[in-house]
N, C-alpha and C positions, 0 to 999 in steps of 0.2 A: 592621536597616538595612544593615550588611554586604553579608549574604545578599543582600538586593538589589541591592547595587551591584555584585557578584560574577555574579549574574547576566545583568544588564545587559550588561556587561563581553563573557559569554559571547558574549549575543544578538550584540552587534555584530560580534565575529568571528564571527558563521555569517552576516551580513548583506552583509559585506564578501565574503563568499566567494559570494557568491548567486550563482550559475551552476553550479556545480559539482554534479555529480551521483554518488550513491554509488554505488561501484563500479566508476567511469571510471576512479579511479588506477590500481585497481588491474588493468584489465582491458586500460590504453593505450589506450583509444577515445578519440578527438577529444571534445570538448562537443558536442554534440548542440543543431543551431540554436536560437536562443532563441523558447517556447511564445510561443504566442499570448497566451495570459495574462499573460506576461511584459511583454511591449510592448505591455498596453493599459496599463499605468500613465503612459504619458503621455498619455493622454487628457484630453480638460478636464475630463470629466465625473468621471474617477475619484477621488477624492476625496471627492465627496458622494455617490456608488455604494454602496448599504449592503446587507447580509444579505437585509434586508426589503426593502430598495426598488432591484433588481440595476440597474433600469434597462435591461435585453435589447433596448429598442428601437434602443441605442445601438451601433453595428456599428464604432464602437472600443473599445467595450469589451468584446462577446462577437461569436464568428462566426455568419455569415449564416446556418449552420444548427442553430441553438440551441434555434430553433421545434421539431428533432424531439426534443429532449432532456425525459423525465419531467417533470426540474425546473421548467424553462419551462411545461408546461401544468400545472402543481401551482397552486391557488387558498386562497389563507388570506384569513380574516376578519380585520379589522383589528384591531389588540392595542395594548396598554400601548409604550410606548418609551422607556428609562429612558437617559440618556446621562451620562456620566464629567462631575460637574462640574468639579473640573479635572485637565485633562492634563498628564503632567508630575508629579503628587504622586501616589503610589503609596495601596496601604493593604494591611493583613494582614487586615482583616474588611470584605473590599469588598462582603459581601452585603447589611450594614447602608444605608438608608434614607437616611441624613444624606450620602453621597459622592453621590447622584444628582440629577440633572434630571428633571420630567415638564414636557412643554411649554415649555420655558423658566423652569419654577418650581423651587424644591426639593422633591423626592416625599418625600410624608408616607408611603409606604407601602414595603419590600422588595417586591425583583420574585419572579415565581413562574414557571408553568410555560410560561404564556401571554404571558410577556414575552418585548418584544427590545431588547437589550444593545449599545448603542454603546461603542466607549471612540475615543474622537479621538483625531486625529493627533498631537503635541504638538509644539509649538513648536523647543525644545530638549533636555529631559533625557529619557529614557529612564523609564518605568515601567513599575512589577509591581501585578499586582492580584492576591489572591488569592480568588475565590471560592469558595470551598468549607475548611471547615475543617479543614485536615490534610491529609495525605495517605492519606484514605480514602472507600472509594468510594461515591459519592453517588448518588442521581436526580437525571433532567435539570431543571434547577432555573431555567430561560428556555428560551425559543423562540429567533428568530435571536438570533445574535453576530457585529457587527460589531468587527474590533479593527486600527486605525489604525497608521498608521506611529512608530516609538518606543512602542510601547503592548506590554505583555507580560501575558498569562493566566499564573495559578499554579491546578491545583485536579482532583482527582480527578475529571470531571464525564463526565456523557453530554449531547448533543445532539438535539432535538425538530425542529430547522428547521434553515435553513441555516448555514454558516458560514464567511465570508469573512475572513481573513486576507491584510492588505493588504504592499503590500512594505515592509519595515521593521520587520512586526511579529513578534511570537512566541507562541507557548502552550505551557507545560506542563503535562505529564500526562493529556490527553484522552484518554480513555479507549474513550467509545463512540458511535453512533449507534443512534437508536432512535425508535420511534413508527409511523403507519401513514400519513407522508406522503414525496410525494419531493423527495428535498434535495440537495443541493451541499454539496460542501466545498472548498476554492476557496483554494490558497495561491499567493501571486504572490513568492513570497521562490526561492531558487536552490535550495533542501531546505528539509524542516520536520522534525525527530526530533520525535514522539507517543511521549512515554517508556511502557515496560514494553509491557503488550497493549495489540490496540485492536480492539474488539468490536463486528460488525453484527448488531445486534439489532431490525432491522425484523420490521414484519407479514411476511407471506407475500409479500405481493402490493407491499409499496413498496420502492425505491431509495432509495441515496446514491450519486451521483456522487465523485469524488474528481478535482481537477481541481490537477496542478501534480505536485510533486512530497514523496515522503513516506517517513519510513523509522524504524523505532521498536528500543528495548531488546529486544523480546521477540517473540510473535508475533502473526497477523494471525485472525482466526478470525470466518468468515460463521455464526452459529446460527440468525440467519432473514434473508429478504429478499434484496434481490441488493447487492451490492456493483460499481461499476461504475467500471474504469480508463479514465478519461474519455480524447478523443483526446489524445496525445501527453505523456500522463500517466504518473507513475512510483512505483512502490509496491517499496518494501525493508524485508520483514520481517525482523527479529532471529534470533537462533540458538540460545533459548531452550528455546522450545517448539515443536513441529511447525505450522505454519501449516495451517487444517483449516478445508474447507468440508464443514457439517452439510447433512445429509438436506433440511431445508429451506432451506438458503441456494445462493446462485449466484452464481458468478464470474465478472464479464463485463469483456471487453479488446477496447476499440476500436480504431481504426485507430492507430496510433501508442503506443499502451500496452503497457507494460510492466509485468510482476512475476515479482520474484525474492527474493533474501536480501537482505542489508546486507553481508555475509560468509559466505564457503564454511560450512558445517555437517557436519563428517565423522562426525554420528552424527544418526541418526532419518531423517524426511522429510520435502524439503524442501516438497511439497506432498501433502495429504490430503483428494480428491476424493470425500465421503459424496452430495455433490452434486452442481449443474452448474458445465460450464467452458464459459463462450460466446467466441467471440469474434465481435464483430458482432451485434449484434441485427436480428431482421427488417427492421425501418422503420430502421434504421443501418445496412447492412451495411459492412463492410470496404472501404476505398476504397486500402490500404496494408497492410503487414503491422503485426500485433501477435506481443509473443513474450512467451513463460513462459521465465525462464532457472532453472535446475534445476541444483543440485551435481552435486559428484562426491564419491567417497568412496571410502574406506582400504577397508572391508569390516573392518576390526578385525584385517587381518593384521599391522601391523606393532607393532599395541602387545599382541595376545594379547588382544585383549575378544571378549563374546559381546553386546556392545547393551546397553540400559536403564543409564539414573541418566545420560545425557549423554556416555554412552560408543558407540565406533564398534564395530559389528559386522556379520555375513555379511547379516543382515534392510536393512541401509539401502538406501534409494532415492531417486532422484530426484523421483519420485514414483507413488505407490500411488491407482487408481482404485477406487474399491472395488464392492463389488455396488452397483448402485443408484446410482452416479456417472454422470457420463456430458463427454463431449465432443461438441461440434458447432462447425463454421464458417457463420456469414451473411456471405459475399465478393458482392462485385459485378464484381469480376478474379480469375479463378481463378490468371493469372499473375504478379500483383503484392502479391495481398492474402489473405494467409494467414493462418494462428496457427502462427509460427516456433518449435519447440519445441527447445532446444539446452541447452547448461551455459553457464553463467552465467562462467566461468572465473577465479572470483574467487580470491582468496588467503583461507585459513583464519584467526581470530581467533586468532594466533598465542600470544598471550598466555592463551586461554583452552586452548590445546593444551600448553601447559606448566604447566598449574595440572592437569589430568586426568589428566597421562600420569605426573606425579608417582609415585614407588617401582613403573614399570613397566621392564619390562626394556629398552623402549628409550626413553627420555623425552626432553626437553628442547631443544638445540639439535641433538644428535644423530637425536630421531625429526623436526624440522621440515627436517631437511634429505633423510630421504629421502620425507616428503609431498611437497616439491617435484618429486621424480623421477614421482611419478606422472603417468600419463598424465589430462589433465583434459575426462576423458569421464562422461558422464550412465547414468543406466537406468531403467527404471520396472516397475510390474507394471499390468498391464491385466483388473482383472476385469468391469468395468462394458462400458456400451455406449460403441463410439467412431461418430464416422461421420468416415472418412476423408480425406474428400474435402477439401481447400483446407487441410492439416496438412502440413506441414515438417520433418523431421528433421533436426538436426546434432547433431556431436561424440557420437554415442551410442555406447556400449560395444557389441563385438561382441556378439550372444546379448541381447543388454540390455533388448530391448521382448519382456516377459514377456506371452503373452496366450492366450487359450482356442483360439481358434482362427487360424490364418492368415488377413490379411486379402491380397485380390488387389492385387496390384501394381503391376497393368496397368489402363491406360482411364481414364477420365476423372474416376471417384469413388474411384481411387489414391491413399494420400499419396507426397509427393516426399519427395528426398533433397537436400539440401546439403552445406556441405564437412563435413569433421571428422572425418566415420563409421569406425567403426571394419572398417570390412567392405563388401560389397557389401548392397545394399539387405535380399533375404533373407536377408542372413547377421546382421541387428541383431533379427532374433526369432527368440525360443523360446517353441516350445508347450509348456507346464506343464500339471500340475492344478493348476486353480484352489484348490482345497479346501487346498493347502498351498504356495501362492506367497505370498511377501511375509510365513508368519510367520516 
């Protein structure tokens, strides 16, 4: 009970702060007008707006071009719908049978895979539900998840359908998406921290949206399907582990979409391209820019590392395209709607830089104070296919876009240049062998 009310506690300070977006402090950027998302919660309708029943026709609570999103033409057969009988009283084993509604009855039966999960708004107090026992990690164990205002998820889980998170509310530990349909996930709170990883584990061929804003302990990793930073959406993965799109996953960022870190990373990379990176899709293309923001890093000069175990060395990058990766832009403005690829120019998890550097020769407040001296420029290695056209450069290190061959500069399927650069446009690539960039 504590524990609960400890977290409660939490929730409402991240609830109270809803607008705030990671990474503004530390980067000085103004808030970023509030999402559409954000301002349909005063709609009438939001409120009894569920997982399952989104209500799209309703054009205060999603926009007029929703019709071209997956999710929107995604069709489910009617299911079980189990709802919180009451809101407001929490439980530790909310998977159990006796806490539920069917129809207005109490369900004689626990939900399974083909259920969908309300938990309501509640009146007054704040509650935690834990579905999933412990913290270890489970199958998706329902279909949609609706969770209401004051209403908190506890539970190592993965997701089958969609899942709307209302303003006010919270979840921890979600872990993944998964299955062969196309989904939403859909927070209307000012951030959402998805503790440790959080894993796209679609078919080949289906989506999940991610719609609001999101940013987790660890890292972000596509192993199948597309992953898609829905418009004006924002995704901060942890500093963990290297954030990695597999051979069959894809990376897709709409107009207004964003991803980067949660905080700088001065060791590994910050993005791992086995796959695709879209920005814009055909039938969506770019109506505004989208950006990838990308660290910077030491290179391991000033603590003496060579890489690996969470340490900074000469191998780090902003990010690594690999054979069989690939980049492309779908713009409808080639002058206004890009994929802005720049550094993120976050400050380093300062605290994690002094637990590392620990019995190195220069540690503590003394090495974080010459990290700040650095200059907070990005680089990558290029082995995959790019196609240039409607891509952005800023803040890149001189020499820093590592790639097989030069790409032309000039005309119209050019990428640009923005402010930051460290050099004249040819002078932020170097031609390598591929065969030994990037180890």
């Amino acid at each position: 009970m504590k524990r609960m009310k400890v977290l409660a506690l939490l929730t409402l300070v991240m609830v109270l702060s809803a607008g705030r977006v990671f990474g503004e402090a530390e980067t000085g950027k103004e808030a970023a007008a509030v999402a559409w998302n954000v301002k349909a919660i005063s709609a009438p309708a939001y409120e009894t707006a569920t997982a399952h029943d989104p209500k799209f026709e309703d054009t205060a609570l999603w926009p007029v071009d929703v019709k071209m999103a997956d999710y929107f033409k995604q069709e489910w057969p009617k299911a079980r719908v189990l709802t919180w009988a009451n809101p407001g009283q929490g439980a530790k084993d909310g998977w159990e049978a006796k806490y539920w509604l069917e129809d207005g009855k109490p369900a004689t039966t626990p939900f399974d895979a083909d259920t969908d999960l309300v938990f309501p708004e509640s009146a007054k107090d704040f509650y935690w539900v834990s579905i999933t026992a412990g913290r270890k990690y489970q199958p998706a164990n329902y279909r949609h998840l609706t969770i209401g205002k004051r209403a908190g998820i506890i539970g190592h889980f993965s997701a089958g359908g969609n899942v709307w998170i209302k303003a006010g509310a919270s979840v921890q530990y979600l872990d993944s998406m998964v299955g062969g349909k196309n989904t939403f996930v859909r927070n209307d709170n000012g951030d959402m921290r998805l503790v440790d990883h959080f894993f796209i584990n679609k078919t080949p061929t289906a989506s999940v949206e991610m719609i609001g804003k999101y940013s987790s302990d660890d890292n972000w990793r596509v192993n199948s399907g597309m992953l898609i930073v829905g418009p004006d959406s924002e995704i901060y993965a942890g500093s963990r582990t290297d954030p990695t799109v597999t051979e069959k996953g894809t990376l897709v960022l709409l107009s207004g979409g964003y991803f980067t870190r949660r905080s700088n990373c001065d060791w590994g990379i910050d993005l791992i391209l086995n796959g695709k990176l879209l920005a814009g899709l055909p039938d969506r293309p770019l109506t505004r820019d989208a950006r990838l923001g990308l660290g910077w890093k030491s290179k391991g000069k000033l603590m003496g590392t060579e890489g690996g175990g969470r340490m900074p060395g000469p191998n780090d990058y902003g990010m690594v395209v690999a054979e069989g990766g690939s980049i492309a832009v779908n713009t409808a403005d080639l002058s206004k709607a890009r994929l802005v690829i720049n550094c993120s120019k976050q400050d380093n998890d300062w605290g994690q830089i002094k637990i590392i550097s620990h019995g190195r020769p220069l540690q503590g407040e003394e090495l974080i104070a010459k990290l700040k001296e650095l200059p907070r420029l990005t680089d990558m290695v290029i082995k995959g296919k790019v196609s240039w056209e409607a891509i952005r450069f800023e803040d890149i290190r001189k020499g820093g876009i590592h790639v097989r061959t030069m790409p032309n500069l000039s005309g119209k399927n050019a990428p640009t240049f923005g402010d930051g650069n460290q050099g004249k446009p040819e002078e932020l690539f170097t031609v390598v062998d591929q065969a030994k960039a990037g180890k």
